[in-house]
C-alpha positions in Angstrom: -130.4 -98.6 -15.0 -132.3 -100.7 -12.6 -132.1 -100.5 -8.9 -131.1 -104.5 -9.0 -128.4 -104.1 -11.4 -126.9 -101.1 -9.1 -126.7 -103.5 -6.2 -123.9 -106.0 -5.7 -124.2 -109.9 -6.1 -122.6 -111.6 -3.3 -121.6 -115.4 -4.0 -122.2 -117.7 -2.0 -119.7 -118.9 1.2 -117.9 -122.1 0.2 -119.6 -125.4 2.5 -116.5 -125.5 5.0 -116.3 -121.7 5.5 -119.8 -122.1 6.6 -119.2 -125.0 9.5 -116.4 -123.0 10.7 -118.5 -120.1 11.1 -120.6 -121.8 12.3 -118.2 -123.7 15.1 -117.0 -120.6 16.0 -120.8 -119.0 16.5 -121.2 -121.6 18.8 -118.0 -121.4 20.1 -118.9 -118.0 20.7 -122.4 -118.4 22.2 -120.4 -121.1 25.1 -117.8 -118.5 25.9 -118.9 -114.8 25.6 -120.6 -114.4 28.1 -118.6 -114.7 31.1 -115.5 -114.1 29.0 -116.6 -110.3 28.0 -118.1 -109.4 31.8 -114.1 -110.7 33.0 -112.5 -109.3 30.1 -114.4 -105.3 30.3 -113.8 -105.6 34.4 -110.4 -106.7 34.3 -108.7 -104.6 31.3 -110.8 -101.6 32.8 -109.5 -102.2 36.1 -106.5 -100.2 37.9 -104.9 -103.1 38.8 -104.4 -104.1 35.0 -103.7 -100.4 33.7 -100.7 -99.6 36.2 -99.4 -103.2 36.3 -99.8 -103.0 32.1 -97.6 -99.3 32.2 -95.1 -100.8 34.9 -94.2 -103.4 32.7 -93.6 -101.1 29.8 -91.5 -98.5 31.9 -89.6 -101.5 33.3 -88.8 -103.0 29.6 -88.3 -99.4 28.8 -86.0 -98.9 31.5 -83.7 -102.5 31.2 -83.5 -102.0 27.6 -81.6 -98.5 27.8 -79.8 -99.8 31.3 -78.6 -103.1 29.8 -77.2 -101.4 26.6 -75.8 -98.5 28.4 -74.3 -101.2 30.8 -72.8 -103.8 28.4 -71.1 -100.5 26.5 -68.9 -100.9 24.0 -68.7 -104.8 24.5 -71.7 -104.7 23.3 -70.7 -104.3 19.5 -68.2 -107.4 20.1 -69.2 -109.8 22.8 -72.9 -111.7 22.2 -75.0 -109.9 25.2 -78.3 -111.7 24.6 -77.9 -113.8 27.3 -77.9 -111.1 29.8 -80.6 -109.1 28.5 -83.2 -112.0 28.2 -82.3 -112.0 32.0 -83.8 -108.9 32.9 -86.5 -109.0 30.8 -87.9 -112.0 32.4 -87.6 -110.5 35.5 -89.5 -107.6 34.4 -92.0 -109.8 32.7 -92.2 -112.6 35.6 -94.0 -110.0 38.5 -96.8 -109.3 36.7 -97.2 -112.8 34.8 -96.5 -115.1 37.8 -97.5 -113.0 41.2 -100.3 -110.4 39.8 -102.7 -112.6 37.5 -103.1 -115.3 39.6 -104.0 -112.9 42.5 -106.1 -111.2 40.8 -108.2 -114.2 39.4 -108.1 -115.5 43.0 -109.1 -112.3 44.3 -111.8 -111.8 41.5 -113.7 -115.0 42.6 -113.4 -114.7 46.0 -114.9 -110.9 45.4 -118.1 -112.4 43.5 -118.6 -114.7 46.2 -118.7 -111.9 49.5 -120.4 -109.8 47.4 -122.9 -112.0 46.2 -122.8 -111.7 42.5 -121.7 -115.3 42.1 -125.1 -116.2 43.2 -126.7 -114.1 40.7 -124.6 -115.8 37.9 -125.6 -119.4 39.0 -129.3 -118.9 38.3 -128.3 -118.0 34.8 -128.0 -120.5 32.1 -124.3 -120.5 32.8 -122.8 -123.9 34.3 -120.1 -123.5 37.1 -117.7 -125.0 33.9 -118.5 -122.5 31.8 -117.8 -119.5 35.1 -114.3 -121.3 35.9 -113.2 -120.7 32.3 -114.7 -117.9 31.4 -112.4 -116.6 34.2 -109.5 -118.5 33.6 -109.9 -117.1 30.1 -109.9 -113.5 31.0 -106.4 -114.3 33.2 -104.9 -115.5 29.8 -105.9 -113.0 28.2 -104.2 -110.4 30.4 -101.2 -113.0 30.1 -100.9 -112.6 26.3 -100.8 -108.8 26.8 -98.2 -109.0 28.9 -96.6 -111.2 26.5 -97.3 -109.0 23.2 -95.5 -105.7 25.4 -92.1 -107.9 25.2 -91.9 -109.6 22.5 -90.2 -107.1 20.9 -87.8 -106.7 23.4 -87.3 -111.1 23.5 -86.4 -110.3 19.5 -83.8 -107.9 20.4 -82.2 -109.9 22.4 -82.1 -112.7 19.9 -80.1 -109.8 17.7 -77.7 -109.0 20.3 -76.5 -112.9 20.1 -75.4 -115.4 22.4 -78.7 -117.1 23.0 -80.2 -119.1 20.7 -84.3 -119.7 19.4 -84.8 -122.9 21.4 -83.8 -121.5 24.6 -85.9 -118.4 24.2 -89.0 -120.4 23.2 -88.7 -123.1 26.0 -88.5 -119.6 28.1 -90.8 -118.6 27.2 -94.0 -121.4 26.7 -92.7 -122.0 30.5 -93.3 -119.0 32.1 -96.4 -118.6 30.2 -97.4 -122.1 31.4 -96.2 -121.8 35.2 -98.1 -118.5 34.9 -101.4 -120.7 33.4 -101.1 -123.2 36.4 -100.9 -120.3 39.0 -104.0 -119.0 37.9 -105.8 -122.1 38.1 -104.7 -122.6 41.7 -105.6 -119.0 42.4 -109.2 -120.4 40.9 -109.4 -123.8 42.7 -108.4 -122.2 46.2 -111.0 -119.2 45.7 -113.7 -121.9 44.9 -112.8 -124.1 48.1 -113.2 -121.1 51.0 -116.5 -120.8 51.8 -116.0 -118.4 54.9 -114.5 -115.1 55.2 -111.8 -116.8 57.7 -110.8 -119.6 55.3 -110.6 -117.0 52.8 -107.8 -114.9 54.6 -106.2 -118.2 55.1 -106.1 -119.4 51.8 -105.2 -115.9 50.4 -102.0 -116.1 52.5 -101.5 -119.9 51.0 -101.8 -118.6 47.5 -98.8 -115.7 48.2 -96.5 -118.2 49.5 -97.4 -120.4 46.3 -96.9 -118.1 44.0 -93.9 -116.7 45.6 -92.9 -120.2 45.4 -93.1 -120.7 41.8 -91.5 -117.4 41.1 -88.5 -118.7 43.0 -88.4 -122.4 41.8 -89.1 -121.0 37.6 -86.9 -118.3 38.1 -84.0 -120.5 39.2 -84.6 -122.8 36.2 -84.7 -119.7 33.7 -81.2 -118.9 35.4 -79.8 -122.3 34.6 -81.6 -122.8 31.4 -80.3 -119.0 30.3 -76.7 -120.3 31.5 -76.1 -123.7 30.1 -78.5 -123.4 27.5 -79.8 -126.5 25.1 -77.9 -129.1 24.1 -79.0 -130.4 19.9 -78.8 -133.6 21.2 -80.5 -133.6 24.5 -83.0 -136.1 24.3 -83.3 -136.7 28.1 -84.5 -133.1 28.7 -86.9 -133.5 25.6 -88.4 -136.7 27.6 -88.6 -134.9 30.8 -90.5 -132.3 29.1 -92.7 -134.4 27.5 -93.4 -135.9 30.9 -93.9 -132.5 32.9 -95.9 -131.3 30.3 -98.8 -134.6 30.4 -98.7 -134.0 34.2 -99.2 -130.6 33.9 -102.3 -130.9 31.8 -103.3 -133.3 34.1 -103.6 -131.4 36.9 -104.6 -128.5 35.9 -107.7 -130.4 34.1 -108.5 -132.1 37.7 -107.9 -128.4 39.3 -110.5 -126.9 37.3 -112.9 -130.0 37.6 -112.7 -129.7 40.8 -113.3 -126.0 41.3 -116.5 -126.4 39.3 -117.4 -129.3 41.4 -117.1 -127.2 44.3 -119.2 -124.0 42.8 -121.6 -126.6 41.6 -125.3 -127.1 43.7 -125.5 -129.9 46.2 -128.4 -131.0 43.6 -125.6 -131.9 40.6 -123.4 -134.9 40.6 -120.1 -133.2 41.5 -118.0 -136.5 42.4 -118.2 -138.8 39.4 -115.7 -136.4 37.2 -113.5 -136.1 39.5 -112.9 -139.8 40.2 -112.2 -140.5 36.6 -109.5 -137.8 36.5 -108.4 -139.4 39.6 -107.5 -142.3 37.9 -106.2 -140.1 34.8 -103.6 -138.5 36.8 -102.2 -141.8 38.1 -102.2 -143.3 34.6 -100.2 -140.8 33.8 -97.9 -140.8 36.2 -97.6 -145.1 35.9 -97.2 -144.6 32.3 -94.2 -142.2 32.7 -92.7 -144.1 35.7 -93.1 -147.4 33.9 -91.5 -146.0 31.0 -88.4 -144.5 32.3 -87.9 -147.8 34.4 -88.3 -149.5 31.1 -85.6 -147.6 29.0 -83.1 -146.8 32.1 -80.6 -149.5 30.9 -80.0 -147.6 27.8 -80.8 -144.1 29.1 -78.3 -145.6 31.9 -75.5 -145.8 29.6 -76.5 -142.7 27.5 -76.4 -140.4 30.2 -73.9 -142.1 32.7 -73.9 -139.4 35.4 -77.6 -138.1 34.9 -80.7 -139.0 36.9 -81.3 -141.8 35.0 -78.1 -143.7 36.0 -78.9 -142.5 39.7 -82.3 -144.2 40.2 -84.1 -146.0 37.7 -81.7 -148.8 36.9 -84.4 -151.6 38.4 -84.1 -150.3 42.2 -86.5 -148.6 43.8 -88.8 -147.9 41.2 -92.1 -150.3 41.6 -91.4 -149.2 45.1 -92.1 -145.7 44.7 -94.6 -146.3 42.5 -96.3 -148.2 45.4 -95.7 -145.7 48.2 -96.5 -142.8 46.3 -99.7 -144.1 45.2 -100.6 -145.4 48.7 -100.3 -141.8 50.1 -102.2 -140.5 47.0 -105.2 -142.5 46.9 -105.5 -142.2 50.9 -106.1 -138.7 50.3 -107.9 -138.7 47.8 -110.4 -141.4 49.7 -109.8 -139.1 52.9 -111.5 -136.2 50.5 -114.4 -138.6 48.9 -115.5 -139.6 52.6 -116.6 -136.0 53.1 -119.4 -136.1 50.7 -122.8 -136.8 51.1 -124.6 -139.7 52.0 -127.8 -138.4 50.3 -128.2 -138.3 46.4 -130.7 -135.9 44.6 -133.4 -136.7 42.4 -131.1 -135.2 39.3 -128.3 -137.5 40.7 -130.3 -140.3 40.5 -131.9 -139.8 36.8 -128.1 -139.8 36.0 -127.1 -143.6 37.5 -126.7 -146.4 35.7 -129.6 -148.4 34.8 -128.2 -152.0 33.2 -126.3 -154.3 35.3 -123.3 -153.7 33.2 -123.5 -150.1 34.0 -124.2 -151.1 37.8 -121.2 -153.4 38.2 -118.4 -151.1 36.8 -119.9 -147.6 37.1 -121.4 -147.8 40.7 -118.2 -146.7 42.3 -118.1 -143.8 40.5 -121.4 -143.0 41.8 -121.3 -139.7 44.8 -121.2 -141.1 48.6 -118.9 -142.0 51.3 -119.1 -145.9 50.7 -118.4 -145.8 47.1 -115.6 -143.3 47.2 -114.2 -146.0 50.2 -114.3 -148.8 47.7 -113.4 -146.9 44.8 -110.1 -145.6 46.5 -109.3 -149.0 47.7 -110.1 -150.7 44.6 -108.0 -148.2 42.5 -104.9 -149.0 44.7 -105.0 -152.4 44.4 -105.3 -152.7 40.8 -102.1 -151.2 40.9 -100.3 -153.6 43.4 -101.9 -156.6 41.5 -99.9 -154.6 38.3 -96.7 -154.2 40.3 -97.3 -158.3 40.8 -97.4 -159.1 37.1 -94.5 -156.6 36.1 -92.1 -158.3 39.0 -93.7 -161.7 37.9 -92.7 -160.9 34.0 -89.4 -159.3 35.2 -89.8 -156.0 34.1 -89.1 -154.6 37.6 -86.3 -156.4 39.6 -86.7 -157.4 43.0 -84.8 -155.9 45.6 -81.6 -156.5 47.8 -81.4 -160.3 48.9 -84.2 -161.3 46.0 -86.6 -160.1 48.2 -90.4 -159.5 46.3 -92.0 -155.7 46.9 -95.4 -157.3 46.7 -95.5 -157.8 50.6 -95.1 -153.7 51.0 -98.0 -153.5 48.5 -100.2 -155.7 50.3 -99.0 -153.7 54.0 -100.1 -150.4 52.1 -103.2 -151.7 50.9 -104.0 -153.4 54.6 -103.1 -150.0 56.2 -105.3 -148.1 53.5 -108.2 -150.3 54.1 -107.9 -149.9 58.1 -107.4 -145.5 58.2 -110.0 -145.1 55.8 -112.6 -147.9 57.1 -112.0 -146.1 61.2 -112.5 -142.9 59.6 -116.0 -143.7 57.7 -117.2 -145.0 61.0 -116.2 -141.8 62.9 -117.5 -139.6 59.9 -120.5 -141.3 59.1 -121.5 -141.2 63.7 -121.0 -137.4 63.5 -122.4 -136.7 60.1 -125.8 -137.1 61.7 -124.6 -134.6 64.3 -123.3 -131.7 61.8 -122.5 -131.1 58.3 -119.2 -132.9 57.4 -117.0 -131.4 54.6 -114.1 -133.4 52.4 -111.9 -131.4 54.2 -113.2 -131.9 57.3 -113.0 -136.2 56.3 -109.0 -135.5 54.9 -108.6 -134.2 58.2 -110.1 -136.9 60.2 -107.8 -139.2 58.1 -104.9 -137.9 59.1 -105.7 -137.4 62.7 -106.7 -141.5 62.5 -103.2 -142.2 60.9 -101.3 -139.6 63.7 -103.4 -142.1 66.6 -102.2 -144.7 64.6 -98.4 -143.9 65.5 -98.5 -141.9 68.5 -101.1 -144.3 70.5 -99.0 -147.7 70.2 -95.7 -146.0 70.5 -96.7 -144.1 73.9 -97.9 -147.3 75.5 -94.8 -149.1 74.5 -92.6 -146.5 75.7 -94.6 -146.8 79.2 -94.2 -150.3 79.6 -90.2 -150.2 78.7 -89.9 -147.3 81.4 -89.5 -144.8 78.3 -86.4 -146.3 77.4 -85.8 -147.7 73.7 -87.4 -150.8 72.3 -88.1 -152.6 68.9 -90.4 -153.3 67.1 -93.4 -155.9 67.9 -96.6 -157.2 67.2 -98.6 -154.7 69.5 -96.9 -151.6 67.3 -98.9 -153.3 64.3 -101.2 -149.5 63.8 -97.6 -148.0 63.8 -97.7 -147.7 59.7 -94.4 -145.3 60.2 -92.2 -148.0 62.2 -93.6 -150.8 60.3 -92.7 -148.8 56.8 -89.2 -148.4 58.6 -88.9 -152.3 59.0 -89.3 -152.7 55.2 -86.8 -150.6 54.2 -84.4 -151.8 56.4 -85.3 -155.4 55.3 -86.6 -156.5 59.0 -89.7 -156.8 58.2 -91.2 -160.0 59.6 -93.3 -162.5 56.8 -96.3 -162.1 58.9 -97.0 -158.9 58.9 -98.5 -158.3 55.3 -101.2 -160.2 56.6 -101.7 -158.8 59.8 -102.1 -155.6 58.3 -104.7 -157.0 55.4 -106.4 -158.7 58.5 -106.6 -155.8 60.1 -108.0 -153.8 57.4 -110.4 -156.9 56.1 -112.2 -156.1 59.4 -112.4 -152.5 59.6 -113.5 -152.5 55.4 -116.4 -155.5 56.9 -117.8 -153.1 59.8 -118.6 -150.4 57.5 -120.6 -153.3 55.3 -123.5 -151.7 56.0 -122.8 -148.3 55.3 -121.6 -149.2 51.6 -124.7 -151.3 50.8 -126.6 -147.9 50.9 -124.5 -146.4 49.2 -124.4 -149.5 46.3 -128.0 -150.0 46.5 -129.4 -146.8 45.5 -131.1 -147.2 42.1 -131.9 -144.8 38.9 -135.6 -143.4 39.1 -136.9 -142.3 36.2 -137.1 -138.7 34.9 -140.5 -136.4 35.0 -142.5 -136.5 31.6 -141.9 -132.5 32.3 -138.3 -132.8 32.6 -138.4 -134.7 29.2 -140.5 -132.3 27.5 -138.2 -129.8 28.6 -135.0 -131.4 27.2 -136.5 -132.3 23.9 -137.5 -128.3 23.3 -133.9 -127.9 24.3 -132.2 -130.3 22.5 -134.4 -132.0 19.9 -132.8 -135.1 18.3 -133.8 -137.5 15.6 -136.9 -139.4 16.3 -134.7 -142.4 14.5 -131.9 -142.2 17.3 -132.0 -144.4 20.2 -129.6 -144.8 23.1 -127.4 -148.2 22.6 -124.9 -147.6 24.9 -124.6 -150.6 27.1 -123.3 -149.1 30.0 -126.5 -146.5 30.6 
């Protein structure tokens, strides 16, 4: 017989088998590499082996305990309940308090030893290090998960709780758990100095201590009352944590690769567009509970529906809440720097469609003034056309909310136009940081209060007074007026005056900022790129926005 016909004839892979190997190859090329150097560490580490056996001697231990304890009821009265009880307390240590300090702690480690460095010359992108990380936490989280899940069916056996209880248990732990690790990763990513870094360590332990507290007390009441068939509320109000979790925790890691990035790489122009992500997200779901609380209203006649949305108040949370959030968020932008890089600017637009909607999403001070400002009052001029169209009522006495927007917006303009002056006189004196901006923001909105107030309390010999014109920077007592309907007519536009002049002084500053153009790139860059990533000689960029 011949050697050929000894040998087996393989046939060949179907098409689709071969993309997905293929997908996953790649996959696998994107990933590994940072995912096995977390993975050996971690799963080789102490830390994992005695956490790893303390949670099977716990479950070991409750499971003999709780049966031992619930004896001989056990055989007649469901005891599920209780047992799932102690199991998550077992399971909640290690999956809420120890993997989200130990991916904190695991960063922080590359950085004061200096490895981090050495993995940023590599091919790797600080994307690719931030969840090759994250990855290796949820890994050690489905470990922990796969040690009791035998012990989550037995308690399903022993009765009295039922599948969707145990399951919405269960993805919520393991998602608070998820969260926890990315703030342990954004917080690590942040301290640059071995001070902030005890500082922020102590942050993360009273987070995490927080979340154990605040999820363990919804486990209790979920394991308690349990889930109603027919609760549609709480299946909306999942829904709705749920899109603002993964919100977040995209922005999170966005920004903790922004901040490992090099000064070099555009690490603002991400982070703006999940800025407005996050607070179409939160709109949406506002809008859409003030939309359906007449119904939900009479669905749920003693729930949070029936409490608050019912037309009042809504638009004007919406407004407050997104005052305060895009005046941090602009506090945070003002800290970055005024000078772009060569890379930067190969990356800018080049048409003058591209330059009149994308230039605020461009890095710098000036542009991250405009494009918080901007952003907020797109969303008065919505609250306008919803009040106008009568989907959100006016308040007591017919009275509009638009005059609060526009006082927001004025007061938003003002705090962050004073602070771009101060920032932009000391930035040629020292290096100035976004926190270092949030914090000059704040201090300018403090003055704000404490000046005018102090002078007026002088002049009435420290005795009470009310309000007037010359407490007009007071944005706390002026806030106070509105709600208690006292609110003059004028001062909407004494605020927007007021902040019209302090947006026109910083004119100057801005123009840089919106006149810096695209150069083009290096013939060696190009050469470079094409070796890299060769594309069809037929293909041609036609995107009008480039």
């Amino acid at each position: 017989m011949s050697q050929e016909a000894t040998q087996p004839t393989t046939a060949e892979a179907p098409l689709w088998i071969q993309r997905i190997d293929a997908f996953f190859d790649r996959a696998g090329d994107w990933c590994n590499p940072i995912l096995v150097k977390e993975a050996r560490q971690a799963l080789k580490s102490r830390q994992f082996i005695w956490t790893f056996a303390v949670l099977l001697l716990g479950a070991w231990i409750w499971s003999f305990a709780g049966t031992l304890l619930m004896m001989p009821g056990i055989y007649y009265v469901p005891g599920g309940r209780a047992m799932l009880m102690g199991y998550y307390w077992v399971l909640a240590v290690p999956m809420m308090l120890v993997a989200p300090m130990a991916a904190n702690r695991s960063l922080v480690a590359e950085r004061e030893d200096g490895t981090y460095e050495v993995l940023s010359i590599t091919t790797l992108s600080s994307y690719q290090i931030i969840l090759g990380k994250l990855a290796s936490s949820v890994l050690q989280l489905v470990i922990y998960f796969t040690a009791l899940v035998p012990c989550v069916a037995f308690t399903y056996i022993l009765r009295g709780i039922d599948l969707p209880s145990i399951a919405l248990l269960i993805a919520s732990t393991f998602l608070t758990s998820v969260f926890m690790v990315v703030v342990g990763l954004f917080l690590a990513s942040i301290s640059n100095t071995r001070s902030l870094q005890s500082l922020l360590m102590i942050g993360m332990l009273l987070l995490v201590l927080l979340a154990e507290y605040l999820h363990g007390a919804f486990a209790m009441t979920l394991m308690t009352s349990g889930i109603r068939s027919d609760d549609s509320e709480l299946l909306v109000l999942l829904l709705a944590i749920l899109t603002l979790y993964l919100g977040v925790s995209i922005f999170l890691i966005v920004a903790s690769a922004a901040a490992l990035s090099p000064v070099s790489e555009n690490r603002s122009t991400r982070l703006r567009i999940m800025m407005l992500v996050l607070q179409a997200v939160a709109i949406f779901w506002a809008l859409y509970l003030l939309m359906y609380s007449a119904e939900l209203g009479v669905r749920f006649s003693r729930s949070m529906f029936y409490d608050f949305f019912p037309g009042r108040g809504t638009g004007i949370v919406i407004l407050v809440l997104s005052a305060f959030y895009w005046i941090a968020m602009g506090g945070l932008m003002l800290g970055e720097s005024e000078t772009l890089s060569a890379r930067v600017r190969r990356g800018l637009p080049k048409t003058f469609l591209g330059r009149v909607l994308l230039t605020w999403l461009n890095p710098g001070p000036g542009t991250g003034m405009v494009f918080a400002i901007s952003s907020f009052a797109g969303i008065v001029a919505a609250i306008y056309a919803l009040e106008a169209s009568g989907v959100i009522n006016r308040v007591a006495n017919n009275q509009s909310i638009v005059p609060l927007g526009l006082t927001l917006l004025g007061y938003m303009m003002f705090f962050l136009g004073i602070t771009h002056l101060l920032v932009s006189m000391v930035r040629g004196k020292g290096s100035v940081t976004p926190f270092v901006s949030l914090v000059a923001t704040l201090l300018m909105m403090s003055l704000g209060c404490i000046i005018p107030y102090s002078i007026g309390l002088y002049v009435n010999n420290f005795r009470s007074f009310t309000w007037d014109e010359t407490q007009i920077t007071n944005w706390a007592w002026t806030l106070r007026q509105f709600a208690n309907g006292a609110a003059a007519v004028s001062i909407p536009w004494m605020v927007l005056t007021m902040g019209l002049l302090a947006v026109a002084a910083n004119l100057l500053y801005v123009g840089r900022d919106v006149m810096v153009r695209r150069v083009s790139t290096p013939q060696r860059v190009l050469d470079e790129l094409a070796a890299l990533n060769p594309l069809p000689e037929s293909e041609t960029s036609s995107d009008p926005l480039a």
